[in-house]
PDB file of N, CA, C and O in Angstrom:
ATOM      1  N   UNK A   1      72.721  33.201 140.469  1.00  0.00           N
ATOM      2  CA  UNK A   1      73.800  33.618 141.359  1.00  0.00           C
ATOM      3  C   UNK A   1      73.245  33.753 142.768  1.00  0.00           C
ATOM      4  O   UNK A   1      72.342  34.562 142.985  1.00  0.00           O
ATOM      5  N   UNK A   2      73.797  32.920 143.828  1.00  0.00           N
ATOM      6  CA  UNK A   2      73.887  33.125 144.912  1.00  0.00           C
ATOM      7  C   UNK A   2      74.718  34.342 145.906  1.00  0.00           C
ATOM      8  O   UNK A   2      75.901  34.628 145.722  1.00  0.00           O
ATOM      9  N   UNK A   3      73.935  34.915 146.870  1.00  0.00           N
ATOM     10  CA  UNK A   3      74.154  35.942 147.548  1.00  0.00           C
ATOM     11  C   UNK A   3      76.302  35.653 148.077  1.00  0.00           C
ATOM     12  O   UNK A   3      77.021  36.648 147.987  1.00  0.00           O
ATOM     13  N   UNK A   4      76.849  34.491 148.477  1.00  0.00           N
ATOM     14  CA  UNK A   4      77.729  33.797 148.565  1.00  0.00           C
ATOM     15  C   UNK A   4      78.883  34.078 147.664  1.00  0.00           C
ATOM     16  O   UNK A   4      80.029  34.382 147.995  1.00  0.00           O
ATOM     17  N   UNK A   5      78.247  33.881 146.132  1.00  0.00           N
ATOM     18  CA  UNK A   5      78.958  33.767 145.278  1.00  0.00           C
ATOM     19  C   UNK A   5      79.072  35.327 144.820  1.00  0.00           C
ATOM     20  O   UNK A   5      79.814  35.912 144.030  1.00  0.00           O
ATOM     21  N   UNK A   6      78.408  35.583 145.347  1.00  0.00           N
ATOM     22  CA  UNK A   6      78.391  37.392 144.470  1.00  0.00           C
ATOM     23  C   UNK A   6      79.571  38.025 145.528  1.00  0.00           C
ATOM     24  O   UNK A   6      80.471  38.704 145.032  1.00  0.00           O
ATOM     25  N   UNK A   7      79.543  37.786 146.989  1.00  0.00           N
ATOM     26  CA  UNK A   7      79.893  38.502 148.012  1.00  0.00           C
ATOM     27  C   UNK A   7      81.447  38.334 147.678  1.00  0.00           C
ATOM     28  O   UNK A   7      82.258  39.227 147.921  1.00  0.00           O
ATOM     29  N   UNK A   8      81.858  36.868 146.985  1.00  0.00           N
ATOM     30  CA  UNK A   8      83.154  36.504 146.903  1.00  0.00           C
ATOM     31  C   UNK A   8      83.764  37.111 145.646  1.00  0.00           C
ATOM     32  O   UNK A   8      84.959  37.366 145.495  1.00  0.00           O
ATOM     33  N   UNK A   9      82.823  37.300 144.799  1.00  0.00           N
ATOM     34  CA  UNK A   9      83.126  38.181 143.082  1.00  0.00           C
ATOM     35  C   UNK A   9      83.708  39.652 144.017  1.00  0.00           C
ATOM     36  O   UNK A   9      84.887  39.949 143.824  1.00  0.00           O
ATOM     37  N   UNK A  10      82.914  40.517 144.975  1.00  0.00           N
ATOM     38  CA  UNK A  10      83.095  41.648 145.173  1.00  0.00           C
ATOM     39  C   UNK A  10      84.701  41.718 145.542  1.00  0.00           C
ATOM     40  O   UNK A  10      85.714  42.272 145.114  1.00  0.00           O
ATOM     41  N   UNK A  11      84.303  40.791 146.627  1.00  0.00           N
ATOM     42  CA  UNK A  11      85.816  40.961 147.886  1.00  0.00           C
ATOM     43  C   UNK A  11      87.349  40.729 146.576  1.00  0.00           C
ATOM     44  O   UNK A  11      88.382  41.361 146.352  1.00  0.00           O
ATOM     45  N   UNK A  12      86.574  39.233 145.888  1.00  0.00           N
ATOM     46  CA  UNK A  12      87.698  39.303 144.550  1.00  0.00           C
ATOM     47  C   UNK A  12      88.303  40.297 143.874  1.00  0.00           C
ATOM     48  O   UNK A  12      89.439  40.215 143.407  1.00  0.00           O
ATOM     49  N   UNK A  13      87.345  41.557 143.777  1.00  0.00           N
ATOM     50  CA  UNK A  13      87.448  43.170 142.700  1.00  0.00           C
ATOM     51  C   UNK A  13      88.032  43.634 143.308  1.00  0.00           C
ATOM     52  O   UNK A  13      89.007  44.234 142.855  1.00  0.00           O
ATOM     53  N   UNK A  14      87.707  43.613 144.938  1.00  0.00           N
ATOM     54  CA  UNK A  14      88.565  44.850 145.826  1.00  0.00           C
ATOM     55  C   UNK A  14      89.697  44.247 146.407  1.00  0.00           C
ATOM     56  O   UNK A  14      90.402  44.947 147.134  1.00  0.00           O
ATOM     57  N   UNK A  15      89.970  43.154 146.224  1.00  0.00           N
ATOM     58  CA  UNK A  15      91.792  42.908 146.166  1.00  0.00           C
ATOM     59  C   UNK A  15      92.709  42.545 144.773  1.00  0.00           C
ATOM     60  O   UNK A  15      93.780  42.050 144.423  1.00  0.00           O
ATOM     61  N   UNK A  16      91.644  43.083 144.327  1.00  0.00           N
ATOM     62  CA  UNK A  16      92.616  42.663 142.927  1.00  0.00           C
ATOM     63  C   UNK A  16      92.680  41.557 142.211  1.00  0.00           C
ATOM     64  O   UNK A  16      92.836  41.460 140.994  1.00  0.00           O
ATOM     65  N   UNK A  17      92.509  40.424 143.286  1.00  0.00           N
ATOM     66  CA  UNK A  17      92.195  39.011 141.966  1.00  0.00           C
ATOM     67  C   UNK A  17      91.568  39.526 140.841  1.00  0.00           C
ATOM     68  O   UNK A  17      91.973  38.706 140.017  1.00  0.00           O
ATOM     69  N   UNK A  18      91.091  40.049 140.412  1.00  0.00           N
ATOM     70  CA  UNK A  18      89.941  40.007 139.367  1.00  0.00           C
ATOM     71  C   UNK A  18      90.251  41.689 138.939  1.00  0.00           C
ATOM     72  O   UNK A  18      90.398  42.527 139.829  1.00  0.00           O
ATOM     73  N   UNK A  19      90.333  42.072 137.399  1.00  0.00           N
ATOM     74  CA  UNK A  19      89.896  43.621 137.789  1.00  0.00           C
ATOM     75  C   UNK A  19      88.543  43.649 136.577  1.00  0.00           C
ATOM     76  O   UNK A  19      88.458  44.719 135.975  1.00  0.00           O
ATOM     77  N   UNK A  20      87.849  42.922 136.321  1.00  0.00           N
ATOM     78  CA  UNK A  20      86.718  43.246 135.825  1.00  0.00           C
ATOM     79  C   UNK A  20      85.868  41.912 135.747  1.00  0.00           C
ATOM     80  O   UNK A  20      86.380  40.810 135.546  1.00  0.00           O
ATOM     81  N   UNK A  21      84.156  42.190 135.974  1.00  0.00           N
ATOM     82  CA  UNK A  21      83.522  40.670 136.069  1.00  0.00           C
ATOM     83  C   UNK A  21      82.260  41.065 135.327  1.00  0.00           C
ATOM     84  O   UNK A  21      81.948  42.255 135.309  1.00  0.00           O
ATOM     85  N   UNK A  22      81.510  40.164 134.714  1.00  0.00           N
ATOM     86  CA  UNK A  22      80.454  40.743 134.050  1.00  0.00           C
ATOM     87  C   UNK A  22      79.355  40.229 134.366  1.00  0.00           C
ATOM     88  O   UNK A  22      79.049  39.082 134.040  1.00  0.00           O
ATOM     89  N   UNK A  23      78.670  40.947 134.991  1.00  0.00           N
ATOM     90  CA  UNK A  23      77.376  40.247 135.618  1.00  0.00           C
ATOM     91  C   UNK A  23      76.045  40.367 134.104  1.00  0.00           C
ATOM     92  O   UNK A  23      75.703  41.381 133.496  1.00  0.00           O
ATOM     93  N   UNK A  24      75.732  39.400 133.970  1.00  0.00           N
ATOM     94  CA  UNK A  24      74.355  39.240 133.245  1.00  0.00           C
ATOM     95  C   UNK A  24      73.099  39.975 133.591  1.00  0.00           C
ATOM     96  O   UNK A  24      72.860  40.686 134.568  1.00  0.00           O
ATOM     97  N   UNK A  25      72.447  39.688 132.703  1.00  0.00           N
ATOM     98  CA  UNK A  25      70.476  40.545 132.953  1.00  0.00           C
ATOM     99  C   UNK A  25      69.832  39.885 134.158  1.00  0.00           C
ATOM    100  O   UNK A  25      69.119  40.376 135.033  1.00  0.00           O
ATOM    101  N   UNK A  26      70.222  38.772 133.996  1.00  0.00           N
ATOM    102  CA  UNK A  26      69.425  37.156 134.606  1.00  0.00           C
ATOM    103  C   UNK A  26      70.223  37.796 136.261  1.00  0.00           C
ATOM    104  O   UNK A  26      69.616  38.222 137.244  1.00  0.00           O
ATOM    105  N   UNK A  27      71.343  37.692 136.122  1.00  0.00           N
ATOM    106  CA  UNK A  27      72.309  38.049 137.724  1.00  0.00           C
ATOM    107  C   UNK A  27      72.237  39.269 138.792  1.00  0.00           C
ATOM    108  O   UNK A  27      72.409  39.446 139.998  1.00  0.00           O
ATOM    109  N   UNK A  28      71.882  40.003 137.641  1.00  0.00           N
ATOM    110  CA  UNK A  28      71.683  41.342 138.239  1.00  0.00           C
ATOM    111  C   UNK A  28      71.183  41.756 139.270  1.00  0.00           C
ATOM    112  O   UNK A  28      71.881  42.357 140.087  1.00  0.00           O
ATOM    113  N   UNK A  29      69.630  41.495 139.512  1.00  0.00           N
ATOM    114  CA  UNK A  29      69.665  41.638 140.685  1.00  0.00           C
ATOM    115  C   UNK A  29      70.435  40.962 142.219  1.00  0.00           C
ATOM    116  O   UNK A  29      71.064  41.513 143.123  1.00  0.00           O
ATOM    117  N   UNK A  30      70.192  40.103 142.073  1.00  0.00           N
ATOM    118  CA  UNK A  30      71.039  39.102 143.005  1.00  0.00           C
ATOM    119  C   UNK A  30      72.365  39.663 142.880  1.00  0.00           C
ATOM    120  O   UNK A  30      72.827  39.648 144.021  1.00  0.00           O
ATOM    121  N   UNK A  31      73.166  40.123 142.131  1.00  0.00           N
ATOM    122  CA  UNK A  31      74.654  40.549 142.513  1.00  0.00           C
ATOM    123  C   UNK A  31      74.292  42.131 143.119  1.00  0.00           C
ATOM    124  O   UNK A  31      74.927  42.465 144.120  1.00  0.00           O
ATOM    125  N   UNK A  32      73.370  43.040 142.593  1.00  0.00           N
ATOM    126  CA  UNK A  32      73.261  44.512 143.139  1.00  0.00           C
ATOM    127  C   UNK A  32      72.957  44.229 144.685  1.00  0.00           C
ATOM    128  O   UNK A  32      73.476  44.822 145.631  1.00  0.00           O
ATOM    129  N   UNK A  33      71.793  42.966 144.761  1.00  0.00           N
ATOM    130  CA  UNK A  33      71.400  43.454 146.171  1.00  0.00           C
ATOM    131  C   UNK A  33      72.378  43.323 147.504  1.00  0.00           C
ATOM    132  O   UNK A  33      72.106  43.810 148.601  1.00  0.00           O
ATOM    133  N   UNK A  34      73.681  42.499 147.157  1.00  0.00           N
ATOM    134  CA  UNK A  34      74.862  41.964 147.810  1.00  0.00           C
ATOM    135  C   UNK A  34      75.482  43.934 147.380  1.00  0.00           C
ATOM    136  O   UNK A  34      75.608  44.798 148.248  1.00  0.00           O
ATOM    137  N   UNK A  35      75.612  44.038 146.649  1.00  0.00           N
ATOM    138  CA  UNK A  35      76.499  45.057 146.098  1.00  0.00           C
ATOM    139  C   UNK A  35      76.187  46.208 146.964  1.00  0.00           C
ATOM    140  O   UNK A  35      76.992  46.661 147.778  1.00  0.00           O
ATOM    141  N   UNK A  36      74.824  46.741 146.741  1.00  0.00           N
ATOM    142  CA  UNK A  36      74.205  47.931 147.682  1.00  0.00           C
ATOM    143  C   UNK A  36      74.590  47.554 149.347  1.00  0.00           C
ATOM    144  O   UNK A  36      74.960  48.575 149.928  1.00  0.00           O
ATOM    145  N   UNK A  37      74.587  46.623 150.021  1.00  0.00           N
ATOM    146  CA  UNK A  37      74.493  46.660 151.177  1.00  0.00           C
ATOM    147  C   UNK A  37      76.196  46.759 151.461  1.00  0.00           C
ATOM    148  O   UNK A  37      76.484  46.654 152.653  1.00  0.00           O
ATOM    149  N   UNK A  38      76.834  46.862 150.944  1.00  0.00           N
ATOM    150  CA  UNK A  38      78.377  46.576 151.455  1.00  0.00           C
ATOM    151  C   UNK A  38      78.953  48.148 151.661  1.00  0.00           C
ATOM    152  O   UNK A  38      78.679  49.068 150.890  1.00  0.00           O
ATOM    153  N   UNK A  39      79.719  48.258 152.734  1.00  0.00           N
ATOM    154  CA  UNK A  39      80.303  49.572 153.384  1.00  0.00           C
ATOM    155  C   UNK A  39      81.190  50.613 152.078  1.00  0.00           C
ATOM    156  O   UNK A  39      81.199  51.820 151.840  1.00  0.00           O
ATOM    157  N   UNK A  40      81.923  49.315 151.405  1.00  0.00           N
ATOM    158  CA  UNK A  40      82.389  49.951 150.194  1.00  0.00           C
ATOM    159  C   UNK A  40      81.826  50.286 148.716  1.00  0.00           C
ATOM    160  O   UNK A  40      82.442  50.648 147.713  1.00  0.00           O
ATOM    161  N   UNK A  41      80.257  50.011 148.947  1.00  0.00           N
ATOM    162  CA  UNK A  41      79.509  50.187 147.758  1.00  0.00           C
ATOM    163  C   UNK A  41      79.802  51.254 146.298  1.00  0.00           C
ATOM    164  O   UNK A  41      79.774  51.117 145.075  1.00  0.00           O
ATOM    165  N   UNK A  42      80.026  52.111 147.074  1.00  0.00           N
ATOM    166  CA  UNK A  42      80.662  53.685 146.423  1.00  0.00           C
ATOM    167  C   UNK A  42      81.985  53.454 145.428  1.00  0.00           C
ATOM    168  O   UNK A  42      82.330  53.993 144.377  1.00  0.00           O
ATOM    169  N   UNK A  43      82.570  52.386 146.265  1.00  0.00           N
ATOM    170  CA  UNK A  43      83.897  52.092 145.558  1.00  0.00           C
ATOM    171  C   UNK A  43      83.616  51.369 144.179  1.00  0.00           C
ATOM    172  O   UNK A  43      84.183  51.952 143.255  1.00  0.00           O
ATOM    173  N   UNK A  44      83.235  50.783 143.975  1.00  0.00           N
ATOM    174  CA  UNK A  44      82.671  49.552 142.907  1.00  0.00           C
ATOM    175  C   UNK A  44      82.174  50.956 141.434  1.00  0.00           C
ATOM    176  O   UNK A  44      81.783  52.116 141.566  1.00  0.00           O
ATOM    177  N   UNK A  45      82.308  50.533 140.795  1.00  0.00           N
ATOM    178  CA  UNK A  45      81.929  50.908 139.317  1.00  0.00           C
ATOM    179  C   UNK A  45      80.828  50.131 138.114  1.00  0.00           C
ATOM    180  O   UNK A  45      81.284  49.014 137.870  1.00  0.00           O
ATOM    181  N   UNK A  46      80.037  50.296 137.622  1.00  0.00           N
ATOM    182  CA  UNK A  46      79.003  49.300 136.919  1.00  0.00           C
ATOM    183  C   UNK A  46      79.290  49.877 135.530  1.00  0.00           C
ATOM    184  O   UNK A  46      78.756  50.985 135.476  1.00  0.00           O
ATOM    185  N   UNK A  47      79.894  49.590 134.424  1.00  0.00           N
ATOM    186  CA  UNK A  47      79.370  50.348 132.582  1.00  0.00           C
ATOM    187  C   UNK A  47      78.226  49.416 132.375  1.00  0.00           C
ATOM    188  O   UNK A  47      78.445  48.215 132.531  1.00  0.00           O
ATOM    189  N   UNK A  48      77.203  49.761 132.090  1.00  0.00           N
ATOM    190  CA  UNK A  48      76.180  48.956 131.151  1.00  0.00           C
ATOM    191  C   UNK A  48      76.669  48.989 129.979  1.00  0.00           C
ATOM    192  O   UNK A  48      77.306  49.907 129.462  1.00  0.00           O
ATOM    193  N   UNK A  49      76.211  47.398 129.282  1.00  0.00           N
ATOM    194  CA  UNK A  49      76.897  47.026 127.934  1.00  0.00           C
ATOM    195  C   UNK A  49      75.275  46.372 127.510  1.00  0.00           C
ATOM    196  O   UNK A  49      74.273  46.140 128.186  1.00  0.00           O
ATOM    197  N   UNK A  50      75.636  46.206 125.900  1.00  0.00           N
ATOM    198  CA  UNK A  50      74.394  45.579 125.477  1.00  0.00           C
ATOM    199  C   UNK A  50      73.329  44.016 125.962  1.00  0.00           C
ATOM    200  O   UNK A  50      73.872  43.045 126.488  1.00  0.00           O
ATOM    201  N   UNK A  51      72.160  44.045 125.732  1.00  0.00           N
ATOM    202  CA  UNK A  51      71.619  42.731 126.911  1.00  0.00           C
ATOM    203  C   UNK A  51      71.203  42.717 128.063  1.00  0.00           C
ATOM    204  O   UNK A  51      70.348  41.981 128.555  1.00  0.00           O
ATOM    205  N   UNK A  52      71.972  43.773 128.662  1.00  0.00           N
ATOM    206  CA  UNK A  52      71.045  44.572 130.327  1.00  0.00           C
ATOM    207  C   UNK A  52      72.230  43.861 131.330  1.00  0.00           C
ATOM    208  O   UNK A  52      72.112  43.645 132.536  1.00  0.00           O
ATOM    209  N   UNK A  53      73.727  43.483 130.229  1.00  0.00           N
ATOM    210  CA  UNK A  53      75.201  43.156 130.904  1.00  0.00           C
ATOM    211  C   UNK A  53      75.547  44.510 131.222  1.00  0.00           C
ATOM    212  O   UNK A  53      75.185  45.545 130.663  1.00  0.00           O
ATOM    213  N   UNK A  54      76.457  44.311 132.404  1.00  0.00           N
ATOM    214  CA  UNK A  54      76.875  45.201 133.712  1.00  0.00           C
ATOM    215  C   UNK A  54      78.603  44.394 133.802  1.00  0.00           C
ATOM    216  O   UNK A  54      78.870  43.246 134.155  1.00  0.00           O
ATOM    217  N   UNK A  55      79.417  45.349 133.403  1.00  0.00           N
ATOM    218  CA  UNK A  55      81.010  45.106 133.558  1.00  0.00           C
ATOM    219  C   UNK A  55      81.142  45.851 134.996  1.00  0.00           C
ATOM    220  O   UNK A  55      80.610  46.950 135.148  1.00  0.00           O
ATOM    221  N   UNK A  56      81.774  45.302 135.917  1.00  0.00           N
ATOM    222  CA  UNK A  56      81.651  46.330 137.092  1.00  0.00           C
ATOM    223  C   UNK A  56      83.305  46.259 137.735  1.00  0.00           C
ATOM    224  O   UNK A  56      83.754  45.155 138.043  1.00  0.00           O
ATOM    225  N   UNK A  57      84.245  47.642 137.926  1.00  0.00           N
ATOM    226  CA  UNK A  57      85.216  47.309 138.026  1.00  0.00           C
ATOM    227  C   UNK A  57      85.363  47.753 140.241  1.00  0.00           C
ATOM    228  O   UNK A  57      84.459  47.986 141.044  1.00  0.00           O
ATOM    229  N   UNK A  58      86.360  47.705 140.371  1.00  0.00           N
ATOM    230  CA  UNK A  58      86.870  48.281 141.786  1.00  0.00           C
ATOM    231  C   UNK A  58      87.644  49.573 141.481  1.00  0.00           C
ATOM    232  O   UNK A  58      88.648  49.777 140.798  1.00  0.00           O
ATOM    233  N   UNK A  59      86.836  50.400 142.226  1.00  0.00           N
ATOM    234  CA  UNK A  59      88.118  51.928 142.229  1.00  0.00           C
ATOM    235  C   UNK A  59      88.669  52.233 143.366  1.00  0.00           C
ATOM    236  O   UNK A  59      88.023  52.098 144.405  1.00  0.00           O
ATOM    237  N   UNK A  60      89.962  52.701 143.373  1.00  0.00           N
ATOM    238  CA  UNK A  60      90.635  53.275 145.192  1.00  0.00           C
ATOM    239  C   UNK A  60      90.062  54.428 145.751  1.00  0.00           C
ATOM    240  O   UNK A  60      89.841  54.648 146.941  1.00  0.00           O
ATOM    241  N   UNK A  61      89.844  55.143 144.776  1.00  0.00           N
ATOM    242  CA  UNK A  61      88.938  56.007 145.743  1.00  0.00           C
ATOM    243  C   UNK A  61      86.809  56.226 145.426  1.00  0.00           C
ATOM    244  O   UNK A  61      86.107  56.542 144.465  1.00  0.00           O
ATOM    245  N   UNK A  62      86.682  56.018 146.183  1.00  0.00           N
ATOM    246  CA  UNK A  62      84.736  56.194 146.048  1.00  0.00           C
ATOM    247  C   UNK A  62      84.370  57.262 145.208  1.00  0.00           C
ATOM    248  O   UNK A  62      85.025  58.304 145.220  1.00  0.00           O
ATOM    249  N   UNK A  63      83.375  57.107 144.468  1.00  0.00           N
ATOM    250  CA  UNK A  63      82.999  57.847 143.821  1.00  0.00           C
ATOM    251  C   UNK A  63      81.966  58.995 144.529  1.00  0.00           C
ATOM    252  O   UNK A  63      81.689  58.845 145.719  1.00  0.00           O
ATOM    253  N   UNK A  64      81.522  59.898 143.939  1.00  0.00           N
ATOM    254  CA  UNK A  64      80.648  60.701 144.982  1.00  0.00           C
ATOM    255  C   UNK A  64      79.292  60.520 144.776  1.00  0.00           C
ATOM    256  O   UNK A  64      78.477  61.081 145.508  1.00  0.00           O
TER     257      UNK A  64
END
């Protein structure tokens, strides 16, 4: 996964196209390091699932 392709998964979550995406073991970093730098980081949600898979949804309000 490209930095590109991750940035467009996010913006996808936080308008709603999408309400859940599952990033892989292999993806992970490359989608977090896009993920951490964004203003709405807080907003975003991660469940770890089995494999070192990451379901990550969009919430309206930030978490604390």
């Amino acid at each position: 996964m490209n930095e590109e392709l991750a940035a467009e998964i996010l913006n996808k979550l936080k308008s709603g196209d999408l309400t859940q995406y599952k990033v892989t073991k292999e993806e992970f970093m490359a989608f977090r390091k896009v993920l951490v730098n964004r203003e709405d980081f807080k907003h975003f949600r991660g469940i770890a699932r089995h494999n070192g898979e990451v379901i990550y949804h969009y919430m309206q309000e930030a978490r604390s």
